[in-house]
N, C-alpha and C positions, 0 to 999 in steps of 0.2 A: 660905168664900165665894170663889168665881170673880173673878179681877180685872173677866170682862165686869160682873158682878153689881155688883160695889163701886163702877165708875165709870157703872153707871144709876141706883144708891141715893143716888150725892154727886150726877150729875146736876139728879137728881129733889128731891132736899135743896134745892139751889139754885137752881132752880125756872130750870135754864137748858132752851132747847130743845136737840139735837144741832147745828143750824148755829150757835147763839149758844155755846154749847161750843166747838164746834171753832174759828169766827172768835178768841173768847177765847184760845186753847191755842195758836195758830195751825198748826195741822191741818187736815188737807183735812176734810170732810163725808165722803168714801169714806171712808177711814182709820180715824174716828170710828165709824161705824155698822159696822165689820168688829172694831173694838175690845168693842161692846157683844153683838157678833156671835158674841162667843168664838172669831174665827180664832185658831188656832194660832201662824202663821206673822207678828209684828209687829216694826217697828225700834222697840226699846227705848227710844235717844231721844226718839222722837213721842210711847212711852206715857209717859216722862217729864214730856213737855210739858204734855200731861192730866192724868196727877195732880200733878204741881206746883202747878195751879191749889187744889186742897185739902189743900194740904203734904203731900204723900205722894212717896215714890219708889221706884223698883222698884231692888233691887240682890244681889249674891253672899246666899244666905243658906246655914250650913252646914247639909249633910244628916246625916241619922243613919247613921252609916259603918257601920253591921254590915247595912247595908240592899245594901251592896256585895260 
């Protein structure tokens, strides 16, 4: 699953809208909707902020090194 995917399913779970998200998380509404968006390019911190709100966080995870 897409991290966009996972924070419109917890979203959608908690029956928040994206401004009531983002005011919650305190993140912008732009931020928010480019998160759900699948951009690429996001500061970690902010998506922190976001899944926080659903006990989650984004961190180092190791890769399968023969992948190297």
């Amino acid at each position: 699953m897409s991290l966009s995917d996972f924070v419109k399913e917890k979203r959608a779970l908690t029956k928040l809208t994206q401004p009531e998200l983002a005011e919650k998380a305190g993140v912008g509404l732009r931020f928010l909707r480019e998160l759900e968006q699948g951009k690429a390019t996001l500061r970690l911190d902010k998506v922190n902020q976001v899944l926080g709100l659903f006990g989650y966080e984004m961190g180092p995870v190791e890769r399968d090194r023969n992948l190297l």
